[in-house]
MMTF fields as JSON, N, C-alpha, C and O atoms, coordinates in Angstrom:
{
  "mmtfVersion": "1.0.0",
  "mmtfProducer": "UNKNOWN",
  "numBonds": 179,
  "numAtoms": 180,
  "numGroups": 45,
  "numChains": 1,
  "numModels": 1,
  "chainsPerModel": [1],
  "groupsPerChain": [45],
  "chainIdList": ["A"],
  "bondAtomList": [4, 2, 8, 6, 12, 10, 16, 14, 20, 18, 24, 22, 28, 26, 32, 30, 36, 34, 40, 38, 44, 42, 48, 46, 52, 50, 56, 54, 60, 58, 64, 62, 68, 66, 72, 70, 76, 74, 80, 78, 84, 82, 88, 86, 92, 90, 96, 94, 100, 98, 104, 102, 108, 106, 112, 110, 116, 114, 120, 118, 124, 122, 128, 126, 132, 130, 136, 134, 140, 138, 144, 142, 148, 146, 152, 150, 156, 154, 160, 158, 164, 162, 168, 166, 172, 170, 176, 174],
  "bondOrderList": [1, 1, 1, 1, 1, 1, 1, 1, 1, 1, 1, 1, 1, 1, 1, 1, 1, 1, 1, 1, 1, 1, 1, 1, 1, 1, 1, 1, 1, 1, 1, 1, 1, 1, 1, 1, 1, 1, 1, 1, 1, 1, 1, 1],
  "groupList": [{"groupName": "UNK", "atomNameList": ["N", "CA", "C", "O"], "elementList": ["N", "C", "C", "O"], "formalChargeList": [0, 0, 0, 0], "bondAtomList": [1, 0, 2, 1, 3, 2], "bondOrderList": [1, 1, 2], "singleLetterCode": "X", "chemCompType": "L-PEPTIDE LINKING"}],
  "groupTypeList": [0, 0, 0, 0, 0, 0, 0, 0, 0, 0, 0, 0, 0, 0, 0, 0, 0, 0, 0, 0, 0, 0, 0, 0, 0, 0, 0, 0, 0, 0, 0, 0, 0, 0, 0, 0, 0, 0, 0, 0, 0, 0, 0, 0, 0],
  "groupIdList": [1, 2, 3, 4, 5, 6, 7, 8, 9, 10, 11, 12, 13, 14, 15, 16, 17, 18, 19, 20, 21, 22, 23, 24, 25, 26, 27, 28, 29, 30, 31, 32, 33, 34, 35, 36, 37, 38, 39, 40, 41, 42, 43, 44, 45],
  "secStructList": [7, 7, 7, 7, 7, 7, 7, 6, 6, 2, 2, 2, 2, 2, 2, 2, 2, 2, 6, 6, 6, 4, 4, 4, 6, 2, 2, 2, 2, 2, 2, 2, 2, 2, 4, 4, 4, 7, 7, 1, 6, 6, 6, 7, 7],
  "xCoordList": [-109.451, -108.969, -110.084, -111.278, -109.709, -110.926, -111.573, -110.858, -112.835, -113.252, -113.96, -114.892, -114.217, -114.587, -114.986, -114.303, -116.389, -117.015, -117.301, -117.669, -117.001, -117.231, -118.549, -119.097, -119.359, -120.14, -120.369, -120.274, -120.647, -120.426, -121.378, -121.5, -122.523, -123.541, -123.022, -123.096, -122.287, -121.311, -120.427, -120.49, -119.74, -118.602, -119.089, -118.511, -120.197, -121.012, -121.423, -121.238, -122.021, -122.7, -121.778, -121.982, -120.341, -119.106, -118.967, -119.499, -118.575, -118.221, -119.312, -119.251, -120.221, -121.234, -121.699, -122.353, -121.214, -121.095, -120.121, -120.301, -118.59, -117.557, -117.394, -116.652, -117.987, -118.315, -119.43, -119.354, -120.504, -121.111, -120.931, -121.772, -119.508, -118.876, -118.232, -118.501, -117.187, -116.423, -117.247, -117.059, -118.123, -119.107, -119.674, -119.713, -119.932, -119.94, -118.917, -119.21, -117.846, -116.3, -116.64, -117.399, -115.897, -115.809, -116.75, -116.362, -118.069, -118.635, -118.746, -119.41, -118.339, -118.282, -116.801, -116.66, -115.816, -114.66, -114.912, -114.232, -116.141, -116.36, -117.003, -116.951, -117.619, -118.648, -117.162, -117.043, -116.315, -115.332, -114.235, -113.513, -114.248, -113.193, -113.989, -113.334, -115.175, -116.24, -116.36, -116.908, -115.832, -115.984, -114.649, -114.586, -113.535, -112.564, -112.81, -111.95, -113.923, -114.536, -115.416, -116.27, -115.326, -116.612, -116.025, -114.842, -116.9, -116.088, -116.912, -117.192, -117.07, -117.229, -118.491, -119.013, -118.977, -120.279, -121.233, -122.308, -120.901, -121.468, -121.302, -121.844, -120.627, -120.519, -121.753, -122.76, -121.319, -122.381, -124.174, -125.259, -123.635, -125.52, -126.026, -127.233],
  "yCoordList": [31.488, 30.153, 29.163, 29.451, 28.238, 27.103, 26.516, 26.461, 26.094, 25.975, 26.541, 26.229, 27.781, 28.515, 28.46, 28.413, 28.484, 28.195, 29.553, 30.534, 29.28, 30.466, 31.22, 30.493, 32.115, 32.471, 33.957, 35.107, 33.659, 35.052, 35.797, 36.414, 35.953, 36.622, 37.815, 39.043, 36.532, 37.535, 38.658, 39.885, 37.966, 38.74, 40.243, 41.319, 39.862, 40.818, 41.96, 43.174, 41.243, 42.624, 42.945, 44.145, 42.509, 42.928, 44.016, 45.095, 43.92, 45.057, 46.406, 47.544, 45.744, 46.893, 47.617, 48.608, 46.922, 47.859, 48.805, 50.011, 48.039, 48.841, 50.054, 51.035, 49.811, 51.063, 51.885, 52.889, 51.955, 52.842, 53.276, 54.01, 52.725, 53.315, 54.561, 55.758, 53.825, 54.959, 56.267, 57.481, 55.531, 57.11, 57.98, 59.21, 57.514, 58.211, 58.889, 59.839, 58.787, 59.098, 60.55, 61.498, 60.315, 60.911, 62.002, 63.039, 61.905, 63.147, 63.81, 64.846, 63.52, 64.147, 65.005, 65.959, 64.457, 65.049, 66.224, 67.225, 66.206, 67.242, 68.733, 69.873, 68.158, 68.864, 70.047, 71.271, 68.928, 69.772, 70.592, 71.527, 70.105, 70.959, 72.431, 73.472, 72.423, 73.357, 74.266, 75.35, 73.91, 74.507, 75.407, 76.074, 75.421, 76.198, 77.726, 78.549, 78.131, 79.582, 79.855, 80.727, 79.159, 79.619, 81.026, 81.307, 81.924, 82.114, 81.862, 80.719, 82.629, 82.416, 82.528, 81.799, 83.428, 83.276, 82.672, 82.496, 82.271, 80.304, 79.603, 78.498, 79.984, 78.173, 78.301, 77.6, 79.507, 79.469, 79.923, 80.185, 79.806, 79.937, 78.681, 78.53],
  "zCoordList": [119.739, 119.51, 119.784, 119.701, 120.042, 119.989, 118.662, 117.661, 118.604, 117.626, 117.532, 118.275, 116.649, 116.179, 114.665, 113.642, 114.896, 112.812, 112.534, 113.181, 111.319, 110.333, 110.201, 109.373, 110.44, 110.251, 109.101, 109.53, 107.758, 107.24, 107.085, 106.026, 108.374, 108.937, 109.738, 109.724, 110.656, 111.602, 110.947, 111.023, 110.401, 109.429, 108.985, 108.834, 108.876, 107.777, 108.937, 108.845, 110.034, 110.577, 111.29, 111.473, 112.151, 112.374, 111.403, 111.662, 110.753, 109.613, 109.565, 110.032, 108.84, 109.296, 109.971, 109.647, 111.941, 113.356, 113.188, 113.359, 112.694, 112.595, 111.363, 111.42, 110.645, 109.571, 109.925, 109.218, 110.731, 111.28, 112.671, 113.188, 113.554, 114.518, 113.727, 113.827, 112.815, 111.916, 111.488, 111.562, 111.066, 110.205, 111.6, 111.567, 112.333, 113.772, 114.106, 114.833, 113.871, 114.49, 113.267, 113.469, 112.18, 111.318, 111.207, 110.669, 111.69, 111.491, 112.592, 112.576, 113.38, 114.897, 115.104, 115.868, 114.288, 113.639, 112.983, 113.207, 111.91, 111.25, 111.804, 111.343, 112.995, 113.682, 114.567, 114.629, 115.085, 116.257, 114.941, 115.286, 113.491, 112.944, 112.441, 112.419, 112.117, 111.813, 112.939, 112.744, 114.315, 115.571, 115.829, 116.861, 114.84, 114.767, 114.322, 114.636, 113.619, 113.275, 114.371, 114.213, 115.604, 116.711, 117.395, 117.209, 118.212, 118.856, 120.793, 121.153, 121.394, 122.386, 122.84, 123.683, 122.289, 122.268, 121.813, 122.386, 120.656, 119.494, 120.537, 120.564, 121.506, 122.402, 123.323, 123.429, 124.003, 125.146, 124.579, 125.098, 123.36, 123.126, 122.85, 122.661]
}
């Protein structure tokens, strides 16, 4: 609240933090579903 101006710099690299948080998420997702064929010994090596 307050007065708060528009900045669509901000906007922009907001977005762009939050879409390369996501792409972080998402492939780290991929990494632990790929980790479902491990078995016990893939881990501890």
């Amino acid at each position: 609240m307050g007065n708060k101006i528009y900045d669509p710099r901000r906007e922009i690299q907001e977005a762009v933090k939050a879409g390369e948080e996501a792409l972080g998420l998402l492939e780290k997702a991929k990494r632990l579903n790929s980790a479902g064929n491990w078995g016990l010994v893939d881990m501890l090596e």
